[in-house]
C-alpha positions as CSV (number, residue, x, y, z in Angstrom):
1,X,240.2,107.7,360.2
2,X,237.5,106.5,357.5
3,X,234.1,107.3,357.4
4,X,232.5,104.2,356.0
5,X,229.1,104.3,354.2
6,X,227.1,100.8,353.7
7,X,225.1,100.4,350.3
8,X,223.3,97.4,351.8
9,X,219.9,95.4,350.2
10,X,218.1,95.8,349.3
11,X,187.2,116.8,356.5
12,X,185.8,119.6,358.8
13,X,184.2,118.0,361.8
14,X,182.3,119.0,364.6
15,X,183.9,121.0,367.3
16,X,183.4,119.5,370.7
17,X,186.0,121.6,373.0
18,X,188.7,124.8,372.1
19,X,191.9,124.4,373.8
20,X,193.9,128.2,373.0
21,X,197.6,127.6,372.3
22,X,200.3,129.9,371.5
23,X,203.7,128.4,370.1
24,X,204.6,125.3,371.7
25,X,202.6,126.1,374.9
26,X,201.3,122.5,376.7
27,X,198.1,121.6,378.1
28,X,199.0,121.0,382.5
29,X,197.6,118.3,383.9
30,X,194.0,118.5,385.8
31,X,192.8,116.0,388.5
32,X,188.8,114.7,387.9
33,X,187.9,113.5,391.7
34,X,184.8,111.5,392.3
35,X,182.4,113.7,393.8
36,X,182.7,111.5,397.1
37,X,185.9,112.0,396.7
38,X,187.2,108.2,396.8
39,X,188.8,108.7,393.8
40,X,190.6,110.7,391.3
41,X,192.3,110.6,387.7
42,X,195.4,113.0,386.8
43,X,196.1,114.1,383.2
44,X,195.4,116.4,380.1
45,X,192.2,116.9,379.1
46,X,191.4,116.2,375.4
47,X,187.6,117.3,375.7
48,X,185.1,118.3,376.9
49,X,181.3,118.2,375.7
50,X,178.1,115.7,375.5
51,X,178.5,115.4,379.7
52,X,181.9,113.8,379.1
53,X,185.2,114.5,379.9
54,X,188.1,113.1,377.5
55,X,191.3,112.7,379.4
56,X,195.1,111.2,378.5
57,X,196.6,110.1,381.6
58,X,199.8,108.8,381.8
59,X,199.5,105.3,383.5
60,X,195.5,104.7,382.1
61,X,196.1,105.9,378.9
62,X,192.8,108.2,376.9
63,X,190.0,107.8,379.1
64,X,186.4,109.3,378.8
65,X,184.6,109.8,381.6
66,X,181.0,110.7,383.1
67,X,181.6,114.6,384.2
68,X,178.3,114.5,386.3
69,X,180.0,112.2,388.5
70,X,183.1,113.9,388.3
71,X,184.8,117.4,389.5
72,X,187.5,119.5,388.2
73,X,190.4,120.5,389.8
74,X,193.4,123.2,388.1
75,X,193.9,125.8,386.2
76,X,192.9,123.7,382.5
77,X,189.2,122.8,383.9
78,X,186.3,123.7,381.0
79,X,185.8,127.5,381.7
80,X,188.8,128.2,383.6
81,X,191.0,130.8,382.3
82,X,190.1,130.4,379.0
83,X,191.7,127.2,378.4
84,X,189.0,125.1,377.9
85,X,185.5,125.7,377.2
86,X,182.2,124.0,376.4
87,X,181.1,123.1,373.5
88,X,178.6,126.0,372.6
89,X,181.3,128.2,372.8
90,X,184.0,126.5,370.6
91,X,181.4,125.8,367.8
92,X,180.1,129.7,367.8
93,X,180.7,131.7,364.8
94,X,181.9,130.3,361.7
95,X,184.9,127.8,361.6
96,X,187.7,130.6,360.9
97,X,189.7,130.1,357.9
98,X,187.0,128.7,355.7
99,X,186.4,131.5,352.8
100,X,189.8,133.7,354.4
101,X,192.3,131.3,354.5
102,X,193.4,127.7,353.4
103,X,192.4,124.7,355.2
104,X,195.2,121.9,354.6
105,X,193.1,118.9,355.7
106,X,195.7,115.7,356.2
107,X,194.7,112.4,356.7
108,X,196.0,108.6,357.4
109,X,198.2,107.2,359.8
110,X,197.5,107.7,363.6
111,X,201.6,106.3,364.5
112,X,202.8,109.3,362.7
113,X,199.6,111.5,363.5
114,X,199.0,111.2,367.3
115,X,202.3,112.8,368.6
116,X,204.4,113.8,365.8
117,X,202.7,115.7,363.1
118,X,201.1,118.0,366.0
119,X,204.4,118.9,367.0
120,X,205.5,119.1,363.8
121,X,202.5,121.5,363.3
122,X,202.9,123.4,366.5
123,X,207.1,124.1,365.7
124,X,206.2,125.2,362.4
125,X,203.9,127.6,363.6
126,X,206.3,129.2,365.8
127,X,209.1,129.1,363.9
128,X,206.4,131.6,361.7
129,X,205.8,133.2,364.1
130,X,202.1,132.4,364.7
131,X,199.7,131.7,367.0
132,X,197.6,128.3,367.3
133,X,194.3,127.5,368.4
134,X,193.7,123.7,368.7
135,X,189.7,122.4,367.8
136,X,189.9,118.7,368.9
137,X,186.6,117.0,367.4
138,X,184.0,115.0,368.5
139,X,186.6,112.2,367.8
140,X,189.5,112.9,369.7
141,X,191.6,111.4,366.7
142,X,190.2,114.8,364.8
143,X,191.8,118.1,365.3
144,X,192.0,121.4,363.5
145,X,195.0,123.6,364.5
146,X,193.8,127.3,363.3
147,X,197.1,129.2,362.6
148,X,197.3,133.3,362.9
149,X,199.1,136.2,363.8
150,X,198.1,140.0,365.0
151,X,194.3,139.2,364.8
152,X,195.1,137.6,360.7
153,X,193.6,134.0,359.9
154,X,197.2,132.3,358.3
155,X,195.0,129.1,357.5
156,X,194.1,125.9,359.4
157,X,195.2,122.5,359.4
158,X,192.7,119.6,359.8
159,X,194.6,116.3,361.1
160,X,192.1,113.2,361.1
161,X,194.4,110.0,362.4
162,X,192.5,106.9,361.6
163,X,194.9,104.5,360.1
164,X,197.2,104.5,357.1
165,X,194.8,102.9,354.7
166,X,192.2,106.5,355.7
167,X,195.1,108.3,354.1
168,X,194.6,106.9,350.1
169,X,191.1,106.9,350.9
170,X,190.5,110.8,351.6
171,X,193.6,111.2,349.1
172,X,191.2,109.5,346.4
173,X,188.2,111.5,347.7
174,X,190.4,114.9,347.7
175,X,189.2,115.8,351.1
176,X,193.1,115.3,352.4
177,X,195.9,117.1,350.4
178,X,198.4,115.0,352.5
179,X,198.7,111.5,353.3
180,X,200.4,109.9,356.9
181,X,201.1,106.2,355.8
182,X,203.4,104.1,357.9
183,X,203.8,101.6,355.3
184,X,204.3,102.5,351.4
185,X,201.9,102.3,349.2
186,X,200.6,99.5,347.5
187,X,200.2,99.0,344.0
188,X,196.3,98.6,343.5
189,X,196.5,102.2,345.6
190,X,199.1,103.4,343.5
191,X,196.7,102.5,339.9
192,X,193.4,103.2,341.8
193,X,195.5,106.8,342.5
194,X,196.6,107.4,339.3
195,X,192.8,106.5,337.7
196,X,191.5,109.7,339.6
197,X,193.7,111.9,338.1
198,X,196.6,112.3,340.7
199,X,199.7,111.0,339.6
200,X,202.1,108.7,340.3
201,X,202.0,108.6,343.7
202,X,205.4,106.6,343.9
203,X,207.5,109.6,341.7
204,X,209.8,111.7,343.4
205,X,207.7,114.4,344.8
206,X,205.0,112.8,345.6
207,X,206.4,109.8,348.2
208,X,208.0,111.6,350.7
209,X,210.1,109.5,353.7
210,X,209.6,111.6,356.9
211,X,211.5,109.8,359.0
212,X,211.8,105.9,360.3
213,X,210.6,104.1,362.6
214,X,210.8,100.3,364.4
215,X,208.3,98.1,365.4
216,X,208.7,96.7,368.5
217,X,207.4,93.4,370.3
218,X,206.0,95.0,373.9
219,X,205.5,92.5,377.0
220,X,204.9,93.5,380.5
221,X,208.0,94.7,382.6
222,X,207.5,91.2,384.9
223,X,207.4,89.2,382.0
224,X,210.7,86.8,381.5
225,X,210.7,87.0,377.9
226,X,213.9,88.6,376.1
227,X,213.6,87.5,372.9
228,X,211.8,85.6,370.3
229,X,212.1,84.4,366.8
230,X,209.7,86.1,364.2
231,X,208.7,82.2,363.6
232,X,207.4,81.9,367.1
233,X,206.3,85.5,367.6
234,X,204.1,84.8,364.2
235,X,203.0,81.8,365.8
236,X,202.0,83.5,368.9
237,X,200.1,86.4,367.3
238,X,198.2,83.9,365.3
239,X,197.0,81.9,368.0
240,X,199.2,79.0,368.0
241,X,200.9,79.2,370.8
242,X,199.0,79.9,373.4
243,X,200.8,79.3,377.0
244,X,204.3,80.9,377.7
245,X,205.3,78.1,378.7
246,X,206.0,77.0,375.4
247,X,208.5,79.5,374.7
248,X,210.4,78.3,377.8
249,X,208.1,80.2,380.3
250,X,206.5,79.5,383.5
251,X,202.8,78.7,382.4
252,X,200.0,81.2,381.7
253,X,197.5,81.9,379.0
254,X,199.1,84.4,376.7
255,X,197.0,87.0,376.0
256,X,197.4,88.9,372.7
257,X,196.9,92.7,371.7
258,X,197.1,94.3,368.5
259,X,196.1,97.6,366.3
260,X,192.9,97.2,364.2
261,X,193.4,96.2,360.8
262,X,193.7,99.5,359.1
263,X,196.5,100.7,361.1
264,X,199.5,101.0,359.2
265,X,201.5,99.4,361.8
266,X,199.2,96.3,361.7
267,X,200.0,96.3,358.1
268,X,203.2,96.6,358.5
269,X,203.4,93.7,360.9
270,X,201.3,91.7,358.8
271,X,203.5,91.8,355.9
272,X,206.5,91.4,357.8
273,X,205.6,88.5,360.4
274,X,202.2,86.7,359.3
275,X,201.6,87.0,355.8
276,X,205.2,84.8,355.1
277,X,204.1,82.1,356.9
278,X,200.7,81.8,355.9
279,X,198.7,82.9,359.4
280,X,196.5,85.6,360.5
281,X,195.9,87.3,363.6
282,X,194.2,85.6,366.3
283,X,190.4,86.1,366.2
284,X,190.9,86.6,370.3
285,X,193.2,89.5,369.8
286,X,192.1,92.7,371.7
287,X,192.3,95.2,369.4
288,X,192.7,98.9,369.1
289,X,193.2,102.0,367.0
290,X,195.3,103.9,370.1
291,X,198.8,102.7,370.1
292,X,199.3,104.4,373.1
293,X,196.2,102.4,375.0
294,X,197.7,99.1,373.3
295,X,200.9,99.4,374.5
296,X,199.5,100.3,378.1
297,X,196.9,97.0,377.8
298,X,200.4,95.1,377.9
299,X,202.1,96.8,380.4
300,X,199.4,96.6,382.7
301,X,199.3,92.5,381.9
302,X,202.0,90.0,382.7
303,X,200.8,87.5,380.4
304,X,199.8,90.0,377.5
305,X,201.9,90.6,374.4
306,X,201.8,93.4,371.3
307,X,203.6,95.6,369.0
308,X,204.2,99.2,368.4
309,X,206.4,101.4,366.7
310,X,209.2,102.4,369.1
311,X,207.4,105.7,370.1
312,X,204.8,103.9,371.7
313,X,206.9,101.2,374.0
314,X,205.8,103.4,377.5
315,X,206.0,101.5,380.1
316,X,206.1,98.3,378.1
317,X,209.2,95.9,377.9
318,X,210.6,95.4,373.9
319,X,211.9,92.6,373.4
320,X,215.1,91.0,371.1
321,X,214.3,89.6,367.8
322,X,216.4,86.0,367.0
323,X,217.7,86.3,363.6
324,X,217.8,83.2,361.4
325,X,221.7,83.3,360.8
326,X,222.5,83.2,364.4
327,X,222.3,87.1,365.1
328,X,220.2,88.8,368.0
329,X,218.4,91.9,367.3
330,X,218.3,94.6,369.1
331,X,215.8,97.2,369.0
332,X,218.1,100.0,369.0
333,X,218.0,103.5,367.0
334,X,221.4,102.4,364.7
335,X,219.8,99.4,364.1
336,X,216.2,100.9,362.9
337,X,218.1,104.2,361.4
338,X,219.9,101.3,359.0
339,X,217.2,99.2,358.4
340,X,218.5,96.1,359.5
341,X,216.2,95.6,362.6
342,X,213.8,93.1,360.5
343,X,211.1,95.1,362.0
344,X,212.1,98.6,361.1
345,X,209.7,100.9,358.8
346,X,209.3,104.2,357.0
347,X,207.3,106.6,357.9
348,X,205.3,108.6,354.8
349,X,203.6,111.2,353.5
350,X,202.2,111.1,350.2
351,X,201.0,113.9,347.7
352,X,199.4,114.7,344.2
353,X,202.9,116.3,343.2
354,X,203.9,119.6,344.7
355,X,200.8,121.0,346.7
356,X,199.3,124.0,345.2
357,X,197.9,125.6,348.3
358,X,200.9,128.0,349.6
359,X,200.2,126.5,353.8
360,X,200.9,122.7,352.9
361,X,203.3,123.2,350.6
362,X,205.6,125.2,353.5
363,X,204.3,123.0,356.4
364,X,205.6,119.9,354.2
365,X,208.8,121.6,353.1
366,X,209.3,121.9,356.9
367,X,208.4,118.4,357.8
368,X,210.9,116.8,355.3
369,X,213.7,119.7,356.2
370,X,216.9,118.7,358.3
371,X,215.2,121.8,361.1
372,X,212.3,118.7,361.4
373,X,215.2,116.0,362.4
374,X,215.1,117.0,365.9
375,X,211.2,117.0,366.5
376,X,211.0,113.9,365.0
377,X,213.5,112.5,367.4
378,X,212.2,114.6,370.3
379,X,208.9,112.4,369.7
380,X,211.0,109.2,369.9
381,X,211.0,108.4,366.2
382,X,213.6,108.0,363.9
383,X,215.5,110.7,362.3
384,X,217.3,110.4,359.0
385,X,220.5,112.5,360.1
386,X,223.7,110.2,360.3
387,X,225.3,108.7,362.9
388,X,228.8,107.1,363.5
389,X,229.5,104.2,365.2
390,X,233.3,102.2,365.5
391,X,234.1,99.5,363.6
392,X,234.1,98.0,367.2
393,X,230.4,97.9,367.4
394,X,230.0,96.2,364.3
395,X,232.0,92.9,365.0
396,X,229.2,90.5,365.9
397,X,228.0,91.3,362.1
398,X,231.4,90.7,360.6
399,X,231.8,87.7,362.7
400,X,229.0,85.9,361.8
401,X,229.9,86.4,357.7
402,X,232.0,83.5,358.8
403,X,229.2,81.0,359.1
404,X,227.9,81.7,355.5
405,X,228.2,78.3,353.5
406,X,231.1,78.0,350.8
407,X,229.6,79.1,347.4
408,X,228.6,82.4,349.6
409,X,232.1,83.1,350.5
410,X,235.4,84.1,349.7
411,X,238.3,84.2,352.6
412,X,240.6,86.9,350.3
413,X,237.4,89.0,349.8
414,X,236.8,88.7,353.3
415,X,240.2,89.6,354.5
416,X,240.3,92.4,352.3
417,X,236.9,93.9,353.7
418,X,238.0,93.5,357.2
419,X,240.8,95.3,356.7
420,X,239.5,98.2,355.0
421,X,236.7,98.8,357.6
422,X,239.3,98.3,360.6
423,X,239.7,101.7,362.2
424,X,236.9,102.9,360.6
425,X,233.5,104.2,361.7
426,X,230.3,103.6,359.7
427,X,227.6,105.7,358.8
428,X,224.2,105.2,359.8
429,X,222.3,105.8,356.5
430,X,222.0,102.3,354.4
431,X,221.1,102.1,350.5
432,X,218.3,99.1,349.9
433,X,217.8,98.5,346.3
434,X,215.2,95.7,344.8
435,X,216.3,92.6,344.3
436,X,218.9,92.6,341.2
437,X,218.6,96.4,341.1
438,X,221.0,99.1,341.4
439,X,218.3,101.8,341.2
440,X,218.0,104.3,343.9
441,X,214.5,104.9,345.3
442,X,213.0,108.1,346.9
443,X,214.5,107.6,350.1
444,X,218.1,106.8,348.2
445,X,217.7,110.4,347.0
446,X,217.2,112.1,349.8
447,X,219.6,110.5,351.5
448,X,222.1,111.1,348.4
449,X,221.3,114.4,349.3
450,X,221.9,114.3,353.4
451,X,225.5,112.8,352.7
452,X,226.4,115.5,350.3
453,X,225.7,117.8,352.5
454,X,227.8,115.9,355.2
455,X,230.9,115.6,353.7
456,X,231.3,119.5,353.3
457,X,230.8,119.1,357.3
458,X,234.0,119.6,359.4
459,X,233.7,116.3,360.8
460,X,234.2,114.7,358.0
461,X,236.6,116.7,356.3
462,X,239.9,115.2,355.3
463,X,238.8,112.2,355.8
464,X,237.8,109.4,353.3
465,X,234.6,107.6,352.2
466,X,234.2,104.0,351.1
467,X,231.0,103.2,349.4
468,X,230.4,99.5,350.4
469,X,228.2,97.8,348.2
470,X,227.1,94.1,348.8
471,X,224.4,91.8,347.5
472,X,222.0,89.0,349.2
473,X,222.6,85.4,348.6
474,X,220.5,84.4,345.6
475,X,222.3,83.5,342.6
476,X,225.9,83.4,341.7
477,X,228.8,85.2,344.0
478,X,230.3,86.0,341.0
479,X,227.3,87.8,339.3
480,X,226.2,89.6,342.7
481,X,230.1,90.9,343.3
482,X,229.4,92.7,339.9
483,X,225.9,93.7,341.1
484,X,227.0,95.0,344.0
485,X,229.8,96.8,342.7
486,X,226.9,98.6,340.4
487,X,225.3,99.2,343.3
488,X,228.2,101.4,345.4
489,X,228.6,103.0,341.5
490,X,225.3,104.2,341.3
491,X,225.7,106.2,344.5
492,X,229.1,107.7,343.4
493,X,227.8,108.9,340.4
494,X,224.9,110.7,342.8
495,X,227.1,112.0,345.0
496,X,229.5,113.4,341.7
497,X,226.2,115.1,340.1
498,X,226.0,116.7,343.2
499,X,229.3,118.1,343.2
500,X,231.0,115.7,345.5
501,X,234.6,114.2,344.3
502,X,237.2,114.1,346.3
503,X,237.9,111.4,349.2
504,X,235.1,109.0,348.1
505,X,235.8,105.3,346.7
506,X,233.9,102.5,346.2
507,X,234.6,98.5,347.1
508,X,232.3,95.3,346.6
509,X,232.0,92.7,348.4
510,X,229.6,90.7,346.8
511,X,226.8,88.3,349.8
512,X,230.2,88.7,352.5
């Protein structure tokens, strides 16, 4: 059997409560009952100072309530066992770490910050063996995680999660040593960047892929919708459609919800969907920095409609994205883990080169090491470890190569690539170069790297890998058969530098 492998296209804060955690121990869930009793909340609680309770709740969402009108009920209450306390006690005595130990302070997105860098933090910390103490701030999108073991201060990590844009901001300012960004970087970042004295922030070493991730369109479970073209969904998020009804609904005011506008995943759909087509978000958008609250707004609204990356669906419904050559995508992992879903991201984090301090340059060693795959799929992101699928699964792509016009096709080519992919499985990792580029970027190199490492793997030995390299549809078939065939060479000559020889060929195949 072949393995096939597709080259395709291209700051300390105030601390408002102390919640004690050792390893990966998790918060249990409270109930806050009404002092009459007539009603009551279950979840987590975040915080607890000012009179108010901060709570996530699974079907509400992050809530912050009134605690005089309130009581407490389990074993995570403020005061009991330990847990959590007030806010007099969390802020007595200095902050530890500051003059003993390191503070990493790391800044930006709140998709990659809210769930996965804290457990990214947390299985770090006990893979180290050490104990953490989580400080949530006044803000609940603050935390400190202070990391120790037998009585020693091993350092502290601030996490501040207020959009991707935050994270070249504080980058800039040098109060973060690490960047979140769920979109790259742009270039007026990039120059404004380098001006301060930190580099290239685009190099090799300083843009880091941590993982993927997908956006998804999110409409209520009730709602009949199962998929929509990025024409119409653009047209809906800007306000022009406005009644389902004309997307072959029953009738009912859509109601539109949306991140605020430095959330990288606002960005990201801005780019994507709006920007093209010259529109903007509707002014009547509800808006929010909590993905997690935005995604529960929809589900909680038959006519409502958003986006999220894939971690944050909930209860929400995704749904299918119409393709403009005829193909329906799904939002499925293989389809995000490729980069095909037209809505599929990276994930970031950026750096000033190789951080000096000894605690962020391990915790980000972790995060971009193949131990980290499984957290970030545990928090229902994308991980960069391949997957296989049968040529099977693939046949509504190769099917639909048929409806290309005739100066983008060739039937020998085409016969030819059919049969060297039949009884073969792909691999889930998928080269993107710029247009009329065969240069690999950051992520190309890492995942240069991944494959490498694969093919020494038992399940792939003895068997052989095609590099498939193809081109999009602008300009001559002729000149992007060559292209493309520069393209599969430039990852063969990768792989070879790393050692790898045997059992790998390459094939072109031009826009098929």
């Amino acid at each position: 059997m072949k393995a096939t492998w597709n080259t395709g296209l291209a700051g300390a804060t105030a601390m408002t409560a102390l919640i004690a955690m050792s390893g990966s121990l998790t918060a249990a869930e409270v109930t806050l009952r009404t002092k009459g009793g007539e009603f009551s909340i279950v979840g987590e609680i975040q915080s607890f100072g000012g009179g108010k309770y901060t709570i996530l709740t699974k079907s509400l969402g992050l809530m912050t309530l009134d605690a005089t009108r309130f009581d407490c009920i389990g074993s995570d209450c403020p005061g009991a066992s330990g847990r959590v306390v007030p806010a007099a006690a969390a802020t007595s005595g200095p902050v530890a770490g500051r003059g003993t130990a390191s503070i990493v302070s790391i800044a930006g997105s709140n998709t990659i910050g809210n769930q996965l860098m804290p457990s990214l933090i947390q299985e770090y910390a006990t893979r180290n063996k050490l104990a953490v103490v989580t400080l949530i701030g006044a803000n609940p999108l603050d935390i400190t995680f202070k990391l120790g073991a037998g009585g020693t201060d091993a350092g502290s990590v601030e996490l501040h999660r207020h959009g991707s844009t935050t994270a070249f901001k504080d980058l800039e300012a040098k109060t973060a040593v690490i960047g979140m960004s769920s979109r790259a970087i742009k270039k007026e970042e990039v120059d404004k960047l380098a001006s301060s004295g930190l580099g290239n922030l685009k190099a090799p070493g300083s843009e880091h892929i941590l993982g993927l991730d997908g956006l998804q369109i999110l409409v209520a479970p009730e709602n009949g919708l199962r998929s929509i073209s990025l024409d119409n969904a653009a047209k809906v998020f800007a306000g022009q459609i406005t009644d389902w009804s004309a997307l072959g609904l029953p009738p009912g005011s859509i109601n539109v919800y949306a991140p605020t506008p430095d959330s990288g995943t606002f960005e990201t759909f801005d780019q994507i969907v709006l920007k093209p087509r010259k529109l903007e978000i509707a002014a009547a958008a509800k808006r929010t920095e909590n993905h997690a609250e935005q995604s529960d707004w929809v589900a909680r609204d038959k006519n409502g409609i958003g986006f999220a990356g894939i971690a944050y669906q909930r209860n929400a419904k995704p749904v299918n994205i119409q393709l403009t050559c005829g193909l329906i995508s799904v939002p499925s992992v293989f389809s995000m883990k490729t980069e095909e879903s037209p809505l599929s991201r990276r994930l970031f984090l950026y750096t000033s080169g190789e951080p000096q301090q000894p605690l962020a340059r391990n915790l980000l060693a972790f995060a971009l090491s193949p131990a980290a795959q499984p957290i970030i799929k545990q928090n229902d992101f994308i991980d960069q470890a391949p997957e296989l699928i049968d040529y099977d699964a693939q046949a509504s792509r190769i099917a639909s190569a048929f409806n290309a016009p005739p100066e983008d096709f060739d039937a020998n080519l085409m016969r030819a690539l059919i049969g060297d992919l039949k009884g073969a499985q792909r691999l889930s990792v998928t080269y993107r170069f710029q247009s009329a580029s065969f240069s690999l970027d950051n992520k190309a190199l890492a995942d240069v790297a991944r494959l490498s490492d694969m093919l020494q793997s038992p399940e792939l030995k003895g068997k052989t890998l095609l590099l498939l390299g193809f081109a999009d549809s602008r300009g001559q078939f002729s000149t992007n058969l060559a292209l493309s065939e520069r393209r599969a060479r430039a990852v063969m000559s990768a792989l070879e530098a790393r050692g790898a020889r045997s059992n790998v060929s390459i094939k072109a195949y031009s826009e098929l």
